[in-house]
C-alpha positions in Angstrom: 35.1 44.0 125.9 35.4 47.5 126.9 38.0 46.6 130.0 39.5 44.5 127.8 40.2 47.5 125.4 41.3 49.7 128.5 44.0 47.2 129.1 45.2 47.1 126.0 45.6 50.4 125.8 47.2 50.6 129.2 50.1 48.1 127.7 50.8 50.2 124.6 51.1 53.6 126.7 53.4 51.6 129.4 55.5 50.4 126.5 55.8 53.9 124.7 57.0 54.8 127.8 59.5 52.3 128.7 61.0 53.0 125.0 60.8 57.1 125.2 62.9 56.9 128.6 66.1 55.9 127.6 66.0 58.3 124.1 64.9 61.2 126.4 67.8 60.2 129.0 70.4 60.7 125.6 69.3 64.2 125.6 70.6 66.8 127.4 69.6 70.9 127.7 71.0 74.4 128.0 69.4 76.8 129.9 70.2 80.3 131.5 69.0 84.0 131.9 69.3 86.8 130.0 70.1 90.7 131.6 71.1 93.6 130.2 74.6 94.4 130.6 73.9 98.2 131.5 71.0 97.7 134.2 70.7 93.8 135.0 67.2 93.8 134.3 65.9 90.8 132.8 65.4 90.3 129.0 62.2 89.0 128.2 61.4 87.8 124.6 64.5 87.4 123.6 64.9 84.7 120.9 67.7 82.1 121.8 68.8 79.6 119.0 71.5 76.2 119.4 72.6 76.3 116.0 75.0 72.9 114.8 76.1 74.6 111.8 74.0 76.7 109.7 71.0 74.0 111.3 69.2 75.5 114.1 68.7 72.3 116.6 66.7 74.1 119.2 65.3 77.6 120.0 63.1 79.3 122.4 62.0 82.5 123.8 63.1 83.9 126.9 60.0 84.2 129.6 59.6 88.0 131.6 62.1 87.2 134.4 64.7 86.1 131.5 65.2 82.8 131.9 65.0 80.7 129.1 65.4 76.5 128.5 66.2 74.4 125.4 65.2 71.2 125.9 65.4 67.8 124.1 69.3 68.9 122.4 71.3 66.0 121.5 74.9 65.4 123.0 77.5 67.8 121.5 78.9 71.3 120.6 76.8 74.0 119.3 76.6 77.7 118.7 73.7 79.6 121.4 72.8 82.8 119.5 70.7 85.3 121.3 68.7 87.8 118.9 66.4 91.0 120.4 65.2 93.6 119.3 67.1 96.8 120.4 70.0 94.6 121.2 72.6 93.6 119.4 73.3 89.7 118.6 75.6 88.3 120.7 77.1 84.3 120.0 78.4 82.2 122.7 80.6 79.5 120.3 81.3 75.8 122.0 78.9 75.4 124.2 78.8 71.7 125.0 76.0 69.3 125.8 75.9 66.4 127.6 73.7 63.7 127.6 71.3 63.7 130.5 72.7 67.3 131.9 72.1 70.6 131.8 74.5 73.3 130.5 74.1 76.5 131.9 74.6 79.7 129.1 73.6 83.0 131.3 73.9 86.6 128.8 74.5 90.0 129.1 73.3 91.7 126.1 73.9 95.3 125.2 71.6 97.7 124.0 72.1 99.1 120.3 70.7 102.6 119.1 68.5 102.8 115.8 68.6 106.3 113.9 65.0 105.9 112.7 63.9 109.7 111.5 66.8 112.0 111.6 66.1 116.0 111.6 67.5 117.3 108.9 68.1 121.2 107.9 68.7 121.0 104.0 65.4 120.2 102.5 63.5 123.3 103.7 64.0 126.3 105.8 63.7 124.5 109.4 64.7 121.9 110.8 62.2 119.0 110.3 62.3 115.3 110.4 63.2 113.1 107.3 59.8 112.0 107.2 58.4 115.4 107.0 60.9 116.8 104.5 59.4 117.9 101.3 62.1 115.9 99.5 64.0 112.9 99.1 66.5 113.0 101.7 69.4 110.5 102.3 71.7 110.8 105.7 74.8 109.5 106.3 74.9 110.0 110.2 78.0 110.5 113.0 78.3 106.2 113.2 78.5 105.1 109.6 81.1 108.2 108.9 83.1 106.7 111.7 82.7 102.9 110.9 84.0 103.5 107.6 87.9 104.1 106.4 87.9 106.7 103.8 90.1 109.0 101.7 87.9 111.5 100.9 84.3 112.3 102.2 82.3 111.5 98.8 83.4 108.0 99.8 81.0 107.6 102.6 78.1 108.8 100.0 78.8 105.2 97.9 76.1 103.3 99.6 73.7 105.6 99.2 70.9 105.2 97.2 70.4 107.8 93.9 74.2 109.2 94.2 76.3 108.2 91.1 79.9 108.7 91.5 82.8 108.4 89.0 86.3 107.4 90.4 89.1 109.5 89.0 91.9 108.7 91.2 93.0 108.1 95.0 91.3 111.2 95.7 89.1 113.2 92.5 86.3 112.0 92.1 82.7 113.3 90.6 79.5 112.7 92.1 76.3 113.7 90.3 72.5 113.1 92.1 70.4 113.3 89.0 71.1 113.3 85.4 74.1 112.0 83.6 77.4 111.9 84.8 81.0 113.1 83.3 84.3 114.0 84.0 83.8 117.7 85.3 80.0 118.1 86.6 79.5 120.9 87.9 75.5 120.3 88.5 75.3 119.3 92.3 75.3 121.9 94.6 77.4 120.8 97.2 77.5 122.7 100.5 80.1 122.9 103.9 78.1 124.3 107.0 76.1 126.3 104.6 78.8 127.4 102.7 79.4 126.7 98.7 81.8 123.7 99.0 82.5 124.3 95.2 84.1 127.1 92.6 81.0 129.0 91.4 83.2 130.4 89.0 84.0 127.2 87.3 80.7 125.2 88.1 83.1 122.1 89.3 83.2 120.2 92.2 86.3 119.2 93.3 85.5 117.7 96.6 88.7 116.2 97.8 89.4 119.8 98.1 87.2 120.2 100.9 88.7 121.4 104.2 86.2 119.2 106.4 88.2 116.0 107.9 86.7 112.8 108.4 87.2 113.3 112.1 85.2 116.3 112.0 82.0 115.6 110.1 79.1 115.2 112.3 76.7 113.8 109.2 76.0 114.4 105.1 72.6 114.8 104.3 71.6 114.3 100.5 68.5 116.0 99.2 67.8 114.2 96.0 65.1 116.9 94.1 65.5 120.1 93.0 66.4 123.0 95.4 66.2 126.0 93.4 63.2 127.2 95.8 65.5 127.3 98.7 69.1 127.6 97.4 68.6 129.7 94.1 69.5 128.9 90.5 71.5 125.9 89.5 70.4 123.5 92.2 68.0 121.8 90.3 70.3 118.8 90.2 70.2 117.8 93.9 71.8 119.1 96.9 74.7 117.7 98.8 75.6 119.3 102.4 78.4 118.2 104.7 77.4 119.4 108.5 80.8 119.1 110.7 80.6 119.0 114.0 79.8 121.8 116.7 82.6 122.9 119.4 79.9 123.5 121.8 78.1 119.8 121.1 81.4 117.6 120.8 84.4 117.9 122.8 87.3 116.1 123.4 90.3 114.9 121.5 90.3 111.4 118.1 93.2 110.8 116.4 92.8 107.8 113.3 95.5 106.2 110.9 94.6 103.9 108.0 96.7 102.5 105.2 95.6 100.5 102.1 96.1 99.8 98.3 98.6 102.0 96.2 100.4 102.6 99.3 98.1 105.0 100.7 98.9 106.3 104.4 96.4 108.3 106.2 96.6 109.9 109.5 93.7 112.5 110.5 92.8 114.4 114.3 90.4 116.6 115.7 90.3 118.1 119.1 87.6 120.1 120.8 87.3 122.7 123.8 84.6 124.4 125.4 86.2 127.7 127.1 82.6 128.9 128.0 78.9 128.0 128.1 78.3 129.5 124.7 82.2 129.7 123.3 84.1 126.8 122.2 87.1 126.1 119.6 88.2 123.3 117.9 91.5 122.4 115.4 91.4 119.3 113.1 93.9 118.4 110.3 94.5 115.7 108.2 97.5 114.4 106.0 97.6 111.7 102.9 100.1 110.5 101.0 99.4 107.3 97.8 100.6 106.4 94.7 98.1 107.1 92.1 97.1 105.0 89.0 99.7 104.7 86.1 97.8 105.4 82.7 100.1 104.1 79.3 98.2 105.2 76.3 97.5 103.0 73.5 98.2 105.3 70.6 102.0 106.7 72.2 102.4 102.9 72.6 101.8 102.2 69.1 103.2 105.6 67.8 106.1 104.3 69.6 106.4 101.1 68.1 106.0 102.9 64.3 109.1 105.1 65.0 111.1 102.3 66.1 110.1 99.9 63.2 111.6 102.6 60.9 113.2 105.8 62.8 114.4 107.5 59.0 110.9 107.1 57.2 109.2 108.2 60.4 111.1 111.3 60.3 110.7 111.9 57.1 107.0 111.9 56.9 106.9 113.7 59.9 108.9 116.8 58.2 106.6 116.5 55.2 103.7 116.6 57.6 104.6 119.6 59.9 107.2 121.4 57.9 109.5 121.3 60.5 113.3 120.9 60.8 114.6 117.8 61.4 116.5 118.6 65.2 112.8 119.8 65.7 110.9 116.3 64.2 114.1 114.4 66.2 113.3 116.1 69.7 109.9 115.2 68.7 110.2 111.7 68.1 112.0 111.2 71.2 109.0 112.4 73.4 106.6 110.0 71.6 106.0 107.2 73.8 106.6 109.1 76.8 104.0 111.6 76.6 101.7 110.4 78.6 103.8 111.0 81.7 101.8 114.7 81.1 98.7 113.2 82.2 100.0 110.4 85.0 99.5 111.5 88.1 102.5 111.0 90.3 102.6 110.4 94.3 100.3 112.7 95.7 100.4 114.3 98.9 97.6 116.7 101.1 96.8 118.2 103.9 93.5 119.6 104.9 
């Protein structure tokens, strides 16, 4: 009975077999090794994926010389993407697999750097790391001010968390870190190398007005508490400083145009020597020109429409109103309407 079971068993495993061949045989595989592209040493643990799609077919990890095998991948053309951790992603599109045969998919990946815990020097006296700061402290380092196109440098604070920033043209704008906002805020206390980057006088911060170019800033660091404790009175509203970059750290020449909406041209350059170990210099400039926002106010646009409905009457109310003559209420009337060209804003052009 028991032999008799054996066999039986035997038969089904030989025909499991015989029917798993040929579906294995319309597979294929891709295989390969992984290096880095500045040293050629292998990459191990690196995650590789076929993707068909958005449907990942196949994936593995890469073993500790680098090679790595997907196996069991159906004929046809996928997408190998190769994902590690202090590298950045890299896709090889089209790769093609053939039933039966291996495709070979070899990588060089290159190594990415992570800012994790900046040192700062506006939160306290020192310089500390974020981390350690006593306050909340935001930093928009060297590589996301260069990644990003911008007209002014508040524009590189608008993905950063607690900063509230009203848009008043191509270039004004008003940023406040904590409380409410409005057209002229004066309650941030924004900084340029440790200099008062706004008009004391005035307690407004008109930060398109600062001389610091987007080629030149190094980072911004935003300290969102209070820093009366180290910067005096009327800092309890947050802290804003713009750090540009050191002669004696960065040399060399940039040069950057843009162009965008409301025919806005940019062009912006910074260049850098060191004469001596402890002496440098440095010139930067910048020049933009764009059309700003037309503004047509609804009350000259119906005032407008009144004094055309009825020119005479209009007049005549308006001397009864004002007690003025009537070539005085006529030059009037023909300024209503147009008025608001006093608060249009035509093509602007500056230079930092």
């Amino acid at each position: 009975m028991v032999a008799k079971t054996l066999r039986s068993l035997l038969a089904a495993a030989s025909f499991l077999l015989l029917v798993a061949a040929p579906v294995s045989a319309q597979d294929g595989a891709i295989s390969g090794r992984l290096t880095d592209a500045a040293t050629g040493a292998p990459l191990a643990g690196a995650r590789v994926e076929a993707l068909a799609g958005a449907r990942a077919v196949a994936s593995t990890f890469s073993a500790d010389d680098g090679s790595y095998r997907l196996a069991n991948v159906p004929p046809g053309t996928y997408t190998v993407v190769i994902t590690l951790l202090g590298y950045e992603t890299q896709r090889i599109e089209g790769v093609r697999v053939v039933a039966g045969e291996t495709t070979l998919v070899g990588a060089q990946l290159v190594a990415s750097a992570f800012q994790l815990n900046p040192v700062v020097i506006s939160a306290s006296k020192r310089q500390e790391k974020v981390l350690d700061a006593p306050a909340s402290v935001s930093v928009v380092d060297s590589r996301a001010v260069a990644e990003r196109p911008v007209t002014t440098p508040v524009d590189h604070l608008r993905s950063t968390p607690g900063v509230d920033i009203v848009t008043q043209g191509v270039q004004s704008t008003n940023v406040v870190l904590r409380g409410f906002n409005n057209v002229f805020s004066g309650s941030l206390h924004a900084l340029t190398d440790n200099r008062i980057a706004g008009i004391p006088s005035l307690r407004v911060n008109l930060l398109h007005f600062v001389p610091a170019t987007n080629e030149d800033i190094e980072r911004m660091e935003v300290v969102l508490g209070p820093g009366a404790a180290l910067y005096g009175p009327n800092t309890a509203d947050g802290v804003l400083h713009i750090i540009t970059k050191s002669p004696l750290d960065a040399q060399g020449t940039s040069i950057s145009l843009g162009g965008g909406t409301q025919s806005v041209l940019t062009g912006s350059f910074r260049t850098s020597h060191l004469l001596s170990e402890n002496f440098g210099i440095k010139l930067s400039g910048e020049y933009l020109q764009a059309e700003e926002w037309a503004y047509t106010d609804p009350v000259e646009a119906a005032e407008r429409q009144a004094v055309e409905a009825d020119p005479a009457r209009y007049m005549q109310n308006l001397i009864i109103a004002t007690g003025i003559t009537p070539p005085e209420a006529d030059r009037r009337m023909a300024l209503i309407g147009q008025r608001d060209r006093d608060i249009v804003r035509w093509p602007i052009s500056a230079m930092r």
